[in-house]
C-alpha positions as CSV (number, residue, x, y, z in Angstrom):
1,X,-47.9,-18.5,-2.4
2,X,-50.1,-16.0,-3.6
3,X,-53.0,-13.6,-1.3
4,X,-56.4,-12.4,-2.7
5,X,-57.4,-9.6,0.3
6,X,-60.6,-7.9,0.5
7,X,-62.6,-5.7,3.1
8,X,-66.3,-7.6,3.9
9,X,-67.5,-5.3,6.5
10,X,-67.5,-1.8,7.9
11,X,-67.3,-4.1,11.1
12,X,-64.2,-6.0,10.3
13,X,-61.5,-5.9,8.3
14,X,-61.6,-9.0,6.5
15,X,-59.4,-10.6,3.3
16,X,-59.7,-13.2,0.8
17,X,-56.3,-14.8,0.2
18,X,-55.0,-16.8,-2.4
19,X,-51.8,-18.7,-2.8
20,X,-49.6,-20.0,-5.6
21,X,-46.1,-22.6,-4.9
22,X,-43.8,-24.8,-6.2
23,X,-42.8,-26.0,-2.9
24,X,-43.5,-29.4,-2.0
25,X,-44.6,-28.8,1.6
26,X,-47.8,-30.6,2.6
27,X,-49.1,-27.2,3.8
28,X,-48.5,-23.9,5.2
29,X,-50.3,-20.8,7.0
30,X,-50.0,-17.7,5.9
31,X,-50.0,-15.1,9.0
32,X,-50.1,-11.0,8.4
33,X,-47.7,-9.0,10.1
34,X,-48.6,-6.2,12.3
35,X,-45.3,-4.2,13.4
36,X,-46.5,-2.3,16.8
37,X,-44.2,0.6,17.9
38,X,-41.6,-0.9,20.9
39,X,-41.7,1.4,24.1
40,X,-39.1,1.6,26.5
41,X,-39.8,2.5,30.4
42,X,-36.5,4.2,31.7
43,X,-35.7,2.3,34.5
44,X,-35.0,4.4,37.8
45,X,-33.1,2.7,40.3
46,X,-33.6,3.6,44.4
47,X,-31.3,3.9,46.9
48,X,-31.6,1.2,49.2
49,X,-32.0,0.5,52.5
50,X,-29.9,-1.5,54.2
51,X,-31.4,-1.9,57.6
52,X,-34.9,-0.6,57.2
53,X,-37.2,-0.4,60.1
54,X,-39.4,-3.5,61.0
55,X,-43.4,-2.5,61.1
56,X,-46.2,-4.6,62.7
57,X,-48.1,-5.9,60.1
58,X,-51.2,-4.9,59.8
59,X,-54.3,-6.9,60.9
60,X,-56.1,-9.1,58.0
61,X,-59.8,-8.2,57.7
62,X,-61.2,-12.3,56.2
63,X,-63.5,-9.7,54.4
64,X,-60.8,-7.3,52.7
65,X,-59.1,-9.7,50.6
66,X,-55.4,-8.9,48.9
67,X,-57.1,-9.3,45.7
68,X,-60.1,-8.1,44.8
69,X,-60.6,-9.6,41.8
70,X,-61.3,-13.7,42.5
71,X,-60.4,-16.2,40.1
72,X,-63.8,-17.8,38.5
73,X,-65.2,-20.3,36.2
74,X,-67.4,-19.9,33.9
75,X,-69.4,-22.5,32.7
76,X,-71.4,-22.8,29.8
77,X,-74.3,-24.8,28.6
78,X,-75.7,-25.2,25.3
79,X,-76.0,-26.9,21.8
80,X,-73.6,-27.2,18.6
81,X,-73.7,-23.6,18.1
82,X,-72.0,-23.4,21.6
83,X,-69.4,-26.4,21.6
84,X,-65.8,-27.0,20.9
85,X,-64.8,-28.8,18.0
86,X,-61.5,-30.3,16.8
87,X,-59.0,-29.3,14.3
88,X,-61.0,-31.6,11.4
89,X,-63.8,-29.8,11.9
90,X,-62.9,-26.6,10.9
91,X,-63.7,-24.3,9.3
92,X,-66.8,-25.5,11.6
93,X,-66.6,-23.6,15.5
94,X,-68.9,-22.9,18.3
95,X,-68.8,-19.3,19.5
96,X,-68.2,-20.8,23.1
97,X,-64.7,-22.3,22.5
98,X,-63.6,-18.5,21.8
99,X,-64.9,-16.9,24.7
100,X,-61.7,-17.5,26.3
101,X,-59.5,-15.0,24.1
102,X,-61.9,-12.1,25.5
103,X,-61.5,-12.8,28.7
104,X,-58.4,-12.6,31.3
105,X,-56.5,-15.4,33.4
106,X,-58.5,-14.7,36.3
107,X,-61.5,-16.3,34.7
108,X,-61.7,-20.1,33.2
109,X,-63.5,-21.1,30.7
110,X,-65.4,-24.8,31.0
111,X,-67.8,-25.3,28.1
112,X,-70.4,-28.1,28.9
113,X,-72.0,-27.7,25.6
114,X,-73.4,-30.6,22.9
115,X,-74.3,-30.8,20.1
116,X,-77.7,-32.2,19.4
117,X,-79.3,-31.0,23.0
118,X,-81.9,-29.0,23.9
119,X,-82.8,-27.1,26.9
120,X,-85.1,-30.8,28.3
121,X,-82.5,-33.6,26.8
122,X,-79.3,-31.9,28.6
123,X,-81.3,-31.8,32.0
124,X,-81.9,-35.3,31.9
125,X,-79.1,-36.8,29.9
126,X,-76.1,-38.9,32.2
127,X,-73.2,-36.9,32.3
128,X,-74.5,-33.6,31.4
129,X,-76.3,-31.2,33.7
130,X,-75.7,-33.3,37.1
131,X,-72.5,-33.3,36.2
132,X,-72.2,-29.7,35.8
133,X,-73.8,-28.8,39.0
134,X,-70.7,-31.4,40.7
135,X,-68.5,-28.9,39.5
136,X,-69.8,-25.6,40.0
137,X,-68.6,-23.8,43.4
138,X,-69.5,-20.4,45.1
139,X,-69.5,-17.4,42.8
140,X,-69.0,-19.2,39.5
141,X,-71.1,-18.4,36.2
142,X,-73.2,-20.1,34.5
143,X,-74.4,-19.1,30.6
144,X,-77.1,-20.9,29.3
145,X,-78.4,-21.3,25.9
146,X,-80.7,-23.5,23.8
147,X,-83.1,-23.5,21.6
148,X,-82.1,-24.8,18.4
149,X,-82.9,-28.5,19.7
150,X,-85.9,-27.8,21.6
151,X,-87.3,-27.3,17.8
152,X,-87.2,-30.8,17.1
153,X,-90.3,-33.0,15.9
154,X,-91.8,-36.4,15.6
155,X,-90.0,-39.1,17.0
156,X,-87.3,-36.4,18.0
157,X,-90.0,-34.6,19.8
158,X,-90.4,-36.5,23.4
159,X,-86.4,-36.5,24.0
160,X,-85.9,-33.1,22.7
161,X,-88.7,-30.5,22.2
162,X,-90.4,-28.1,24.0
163,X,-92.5,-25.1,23.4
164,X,-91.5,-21.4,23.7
165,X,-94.3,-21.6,26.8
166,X,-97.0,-24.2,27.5
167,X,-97.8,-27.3,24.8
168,X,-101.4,-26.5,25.1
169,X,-100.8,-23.4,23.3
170,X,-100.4,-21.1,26.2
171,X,-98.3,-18.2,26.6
172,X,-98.6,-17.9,30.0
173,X,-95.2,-20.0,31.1
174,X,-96.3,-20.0,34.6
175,X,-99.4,-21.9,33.7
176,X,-98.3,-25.0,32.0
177,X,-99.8,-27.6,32.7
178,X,-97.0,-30.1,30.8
179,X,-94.0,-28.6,32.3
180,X,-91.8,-31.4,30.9
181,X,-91.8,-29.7,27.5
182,X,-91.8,-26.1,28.3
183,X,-88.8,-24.2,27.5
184,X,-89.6,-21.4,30.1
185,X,-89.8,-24.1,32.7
186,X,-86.4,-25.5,31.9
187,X,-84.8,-22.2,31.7
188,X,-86.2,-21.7,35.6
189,X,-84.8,-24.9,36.6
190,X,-81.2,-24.0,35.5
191,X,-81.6,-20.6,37.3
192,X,-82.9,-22.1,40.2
193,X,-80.5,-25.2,40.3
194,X,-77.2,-22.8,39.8
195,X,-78.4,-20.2,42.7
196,X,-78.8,-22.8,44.9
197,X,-75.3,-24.0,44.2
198,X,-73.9,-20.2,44.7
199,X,-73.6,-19.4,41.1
200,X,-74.5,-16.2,39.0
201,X,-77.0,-17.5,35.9
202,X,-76.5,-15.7,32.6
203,X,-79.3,-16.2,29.3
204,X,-78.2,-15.9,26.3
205,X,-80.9,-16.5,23.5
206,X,-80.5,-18.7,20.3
207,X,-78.3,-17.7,17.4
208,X,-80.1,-16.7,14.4
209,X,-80.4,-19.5,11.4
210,X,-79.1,-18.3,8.0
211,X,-83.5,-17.9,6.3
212,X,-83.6,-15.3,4.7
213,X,-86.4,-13.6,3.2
214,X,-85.2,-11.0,0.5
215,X,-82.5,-8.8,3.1
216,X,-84.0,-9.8,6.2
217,X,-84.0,-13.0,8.8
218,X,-87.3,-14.3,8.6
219,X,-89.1,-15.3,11.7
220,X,-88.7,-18.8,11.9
221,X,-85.1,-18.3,11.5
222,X,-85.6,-15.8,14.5
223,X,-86.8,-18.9,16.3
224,X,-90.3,-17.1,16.5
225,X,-92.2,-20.7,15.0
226,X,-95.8,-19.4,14.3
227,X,-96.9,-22.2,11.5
228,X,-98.2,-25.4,13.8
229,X,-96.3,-28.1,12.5
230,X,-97.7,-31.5,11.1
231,X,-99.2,-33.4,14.3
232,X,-99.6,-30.9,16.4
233,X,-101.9,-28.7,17.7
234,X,-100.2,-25.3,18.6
235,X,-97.3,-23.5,17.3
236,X,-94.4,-23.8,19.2
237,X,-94.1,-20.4,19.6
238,X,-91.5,-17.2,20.0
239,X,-88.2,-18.9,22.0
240,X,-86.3,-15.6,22.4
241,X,-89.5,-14.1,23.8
242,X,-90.0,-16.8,26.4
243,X,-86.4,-16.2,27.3
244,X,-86.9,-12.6,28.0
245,X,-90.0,-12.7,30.3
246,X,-87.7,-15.5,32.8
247,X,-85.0,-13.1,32.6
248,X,-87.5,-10.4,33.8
249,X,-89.1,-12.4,36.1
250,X,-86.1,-13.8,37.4
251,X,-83.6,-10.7,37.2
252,X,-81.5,-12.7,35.5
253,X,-78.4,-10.6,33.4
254,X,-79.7,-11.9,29.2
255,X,-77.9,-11.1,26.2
256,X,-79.8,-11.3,23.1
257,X,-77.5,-13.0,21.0
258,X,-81.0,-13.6,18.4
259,X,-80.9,-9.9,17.9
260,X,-76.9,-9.1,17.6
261,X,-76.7,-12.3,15.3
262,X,-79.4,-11.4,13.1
263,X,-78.1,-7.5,13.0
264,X,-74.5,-9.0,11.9
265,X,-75.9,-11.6,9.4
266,X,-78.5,-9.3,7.7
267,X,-75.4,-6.7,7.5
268,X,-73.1,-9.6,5.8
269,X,-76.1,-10.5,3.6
270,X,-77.5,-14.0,2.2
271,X,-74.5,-14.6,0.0
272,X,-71.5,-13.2,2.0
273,X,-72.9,-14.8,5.4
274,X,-72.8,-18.4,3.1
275,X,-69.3,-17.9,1.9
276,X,-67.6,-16.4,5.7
277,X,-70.2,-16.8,8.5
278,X,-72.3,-20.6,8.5
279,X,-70.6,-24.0,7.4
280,X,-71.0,-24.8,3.6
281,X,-73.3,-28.2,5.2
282,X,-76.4,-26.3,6.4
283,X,-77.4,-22.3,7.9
284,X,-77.4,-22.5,11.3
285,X,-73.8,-23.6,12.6
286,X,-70.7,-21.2,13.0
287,X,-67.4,-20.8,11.0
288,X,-64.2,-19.5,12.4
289,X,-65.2,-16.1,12.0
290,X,-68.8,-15.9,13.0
291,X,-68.1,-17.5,15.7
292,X,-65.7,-15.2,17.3
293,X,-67.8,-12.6,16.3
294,X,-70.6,-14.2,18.4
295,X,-68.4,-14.5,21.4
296,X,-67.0,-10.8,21.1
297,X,-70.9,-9.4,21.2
298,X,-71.6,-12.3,23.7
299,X,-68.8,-10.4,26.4
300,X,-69.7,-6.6,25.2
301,X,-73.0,-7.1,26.1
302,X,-72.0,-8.2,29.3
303,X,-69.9,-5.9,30.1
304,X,-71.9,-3.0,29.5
305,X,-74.6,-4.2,32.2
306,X,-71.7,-4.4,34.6
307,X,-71.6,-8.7,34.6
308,X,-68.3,-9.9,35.0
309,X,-66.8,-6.7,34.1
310,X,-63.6,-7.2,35.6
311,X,-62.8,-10.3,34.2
312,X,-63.7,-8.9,30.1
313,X,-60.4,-7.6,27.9
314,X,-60.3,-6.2,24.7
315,X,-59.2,-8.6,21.9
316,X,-57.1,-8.4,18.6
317,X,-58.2,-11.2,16.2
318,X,-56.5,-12.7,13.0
319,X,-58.4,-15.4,11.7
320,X,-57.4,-17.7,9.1
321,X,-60.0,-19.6,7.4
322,X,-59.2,-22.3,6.5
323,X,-55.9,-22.4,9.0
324,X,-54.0,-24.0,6.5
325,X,-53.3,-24.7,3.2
326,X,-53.2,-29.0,1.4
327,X,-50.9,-28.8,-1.9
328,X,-50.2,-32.5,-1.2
329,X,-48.3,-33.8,-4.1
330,X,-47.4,-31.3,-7.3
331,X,-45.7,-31.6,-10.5
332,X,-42.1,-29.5,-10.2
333,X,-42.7,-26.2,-11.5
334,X,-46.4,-26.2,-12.3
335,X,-47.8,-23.0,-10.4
336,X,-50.9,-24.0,-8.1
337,X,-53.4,-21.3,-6.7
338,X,-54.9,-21.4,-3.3
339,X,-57.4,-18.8,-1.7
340,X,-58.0,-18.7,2.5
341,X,-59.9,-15.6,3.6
342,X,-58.2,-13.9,6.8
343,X,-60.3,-11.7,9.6
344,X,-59.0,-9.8,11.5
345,X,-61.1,-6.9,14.1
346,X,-60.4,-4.1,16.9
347,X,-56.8,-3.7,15.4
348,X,-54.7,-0.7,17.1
349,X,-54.2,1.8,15.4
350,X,-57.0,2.2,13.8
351,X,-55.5,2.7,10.3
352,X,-52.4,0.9,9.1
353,X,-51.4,-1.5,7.5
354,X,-51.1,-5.3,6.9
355,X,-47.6,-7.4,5.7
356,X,-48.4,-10.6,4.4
357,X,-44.6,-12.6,4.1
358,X,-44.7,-15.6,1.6
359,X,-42.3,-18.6,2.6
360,X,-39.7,-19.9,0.1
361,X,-41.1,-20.9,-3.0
362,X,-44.2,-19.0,-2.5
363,X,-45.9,-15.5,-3.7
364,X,-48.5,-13.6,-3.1
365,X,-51.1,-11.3,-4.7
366,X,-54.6,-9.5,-3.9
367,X,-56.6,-11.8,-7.0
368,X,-56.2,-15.3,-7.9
369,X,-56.2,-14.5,-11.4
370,X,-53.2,-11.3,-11.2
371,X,-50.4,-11.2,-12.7
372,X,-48.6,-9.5,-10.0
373,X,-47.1,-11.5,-7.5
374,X,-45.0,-10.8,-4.7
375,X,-42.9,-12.2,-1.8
376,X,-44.5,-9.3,0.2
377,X,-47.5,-8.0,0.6
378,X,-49.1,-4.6,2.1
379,X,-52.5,-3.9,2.5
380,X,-53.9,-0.7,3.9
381,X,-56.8,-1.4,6.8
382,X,-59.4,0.8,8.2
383,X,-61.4,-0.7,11.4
C-alpha cells in the first residue's frame, strides 16, 4: 500500500494518503503510529496494620455528596448537520455524533437530532421533542440548534420555515404576531420547556454553508437571508442574530458555531474545504473531519464560559477519510494506487513524528505518482 501525506492547516496536521497492493484483501486501514514514552510509578509498599483502630464514621451531609462531579446527559437537538449517521454514509458525519470523544464517562451523550427538521417541524413532529422532554431528568443538558430547515420554501414552507423574527417583517421577536413561524419563538419554547423539566439549555447557532464569495462566506451562507424570496413578502432575515438576542434575553450559555465555522472554512478555502470539510453531494453537510472539528470548537467554547467544565477532556484525533480502502478483485501482480487523507489534531508533543506501517503486500509513499515506496513510513508533524 502506498501513503500520499500533506499538512492542510496551521490548525491541523492533516495528510493525503495513497496506497498501492497486490494483496487480494477486500480492504484495509491504514493507521499511523504514535510511539508515546512509557512511565513507570515506583510502587512503595506500607507497613500494614493488622488490627487498626475502629472510628465512628462520620455523619453524611444529603448535601455534601462523595462525588462531586454527577453523572449527566446531554442531549442534543438539531438537523443533518447534527445527527449520527452509519458506516455507508461516510465520509458524510454530523458534528454531534463526535461530541462524545471530547467529553468524559461521567457525561452521556444522547443525540435527538434529524435530518430534514427545523426548529417548528421537530416541535411538533411524533417522536421527536415530546419524546425528548420523557427523557430528560434534573440537571441534564440540553444543546439546541437549527436553522438550516427553518430556510425552507413553498410547499416546504408551512411544515418547516420560520423567520429569523416575525413573518411580517419584524425584528422585534417579542412582537410577532404569527408565532408559529418564528424562529425566536421556538428557540424560547425549548428554553422554557427544558427549565421547566430541570435542565440547563445550551444555543448553538447554524453551521456555515460552503457560498463563497471570492475568500469569504457570503451572507446567505452565514444564514443572514436579506433577498425576499419568490412569494413572499419579507426577507427571512439574520438566524444567528435572532439566536443571540434569546440567548441575551434569556441568559442562556450560546456558542456561535456560525462564526467558528465560517473562521475554519474561510481558513481551509473554497477548494480545500470541498475536497476535506463538506460531502462531495452539496456545501452544507459535514465530512469526517469537519465534523470533529465542529464538535472540538463546540466543547472549547463551552468550556471557557465555565458550562459543563468538569465533564470537557482534551482529545487526540486520527481521522481516516475514507476509513477504508475497496480493491475488490485485482489481476495478480498488477500494482493499484489508492489515496485516503488522514487528520489528525492536539497531538502530544507538539513536534514528532508519524509511522505509517503497510501490511503484507502493501507499500507506501508521500505521492501517488513516486517512485519511492516503502513498508514504512515517517512523517515529521508540527501542531
Amino acid at each position: 500500500m502506498k501513503i500520499f501525506l500533506k499538512q492542510l492547516s496551521i490548525l491541523l496536521v492533516c495528510f493525503y494518503l495513497s496506497a498501492c497492493g497486490g494483496s487480494s484483501d477486500d480492504s484495509t486501514i491504514v493507521d499511523p503510529i504514535v510511539t508515546d514514552p512509557v512511565v513507570t510509578d515506583p510502587v512503595v509498599t506500607d507497613p500494614v496494620d493488622p488490627e487498626p483502630p475502629v472510628e465512628p464514621e462520620p455523619p453524611v451531609d444529603p448535601e455534601d455528596p462523595v462525588d462531586p462531579i454527577a453523572d449527566i446527559t446531554i442531549h442534543m437537538i438539531g438537523d443533518s448537520t447534527m445527527t449520527e449517521y452509519d458506516q455507508s454514509r461516510k465520509p458524510q458525519a454530523g458534528w454531534g455524533e463526535q461530541v462524545p470523544m471530547f467529553v468524559s464517562d461521567k457525561a452521556t451523550v444522547r443525540n435527538w437530532a434529524r435530518g430534514g427538521r427545523s426548529s417548528r417541524s421537530f416541535y411538533y413532529e411524533d417522536g421527536l421533542w415530546n419524546l425528548v422532554k420523557e427523557t430528560i431528568k434534573t440537571g441534564d443538558y440540553l444543546i439546541i440548534q437549527f436553522g438550516h430547515n427553518d430556510q425552507k420554501l413553498g410547499d416546504a414552507y408551512e411544515e418547516f420555515g420560520t423567520y429569523a423574527y416575525c413573518s411580517n417583517g419584524s425584528s422585534n421577536g417579542e412582537d410577532c404576531l404569527d408565532t408559529e413561524h418564528s424562529y425566536y419563538q421556538f428557540l424560547k419554547k425549548y428554553i422554557k420547556e427544558a427549565r421547566d423539566l430541570g435542565a440547563v439549555p445550551i444555543l448553538m447557532s447554524p453551521i456555515v454553508r460552503k457560498y463563497f464569495s471570492g475568500e469569504s462566506i457570503r451572507n446567505s451562507g452565514l444564514h443572514n437571508l436579506e433577498t425576499v424570496n419568490t412569494g413572499e413578502l419579507f426577507a427571512r432575515g439574520n438566524y444567528p442574530a435572532a439566536m443571540k438576542e434569546v440567548a441575551v434575553l434569556l441568559d442562556v450559555p450560546m456558542v456561535d458555531l456560525t462564526g467558528q465555522t465560517k473562521e475554519i472554512v474561510e481558513k481551509y478555502g473554497e477548494q480545500a474545504a470541498t475536497e476535506s470539510l463538506y460531502i462531495s453531494a452539496d456545501s452544507t453537510h459535514p465530512q469526517v473531519l469537519f465534523a470533529t472539528l465542529i464538535a472540538k470548537e463546540a466543547m472549547k467554547s463551552l468550556q471557557q464560559q465555565e458550562v459543563l467544565a468538569d465533564y470537557i477532556i482534551e482529545a487526540t484525533s486520527f481521522i481516516s477519510s475514507p476509513e477504508t480502502l475497496q480493491w475488490n478483485d485485482r489481476y495478480i501482480g498488477v500494482a493499484n494506487v489508492k489515496t485516503l487523507t488522514l487528520s489528525a489534531f492536539d497531538l502530544s508533543p507538539n513536534t514528532g513524528n508519524l509511522v505509517a506501517t503497510a501490511p503484507d503486500g502493501f507499500l507506501l509513499s508521500d505521492a501517488p505518482d513516486s517512485t519511492n515506496w516503502t513498508t514504512i513510513l515517517t512523517v515529521p508533524y508540527e501542531n
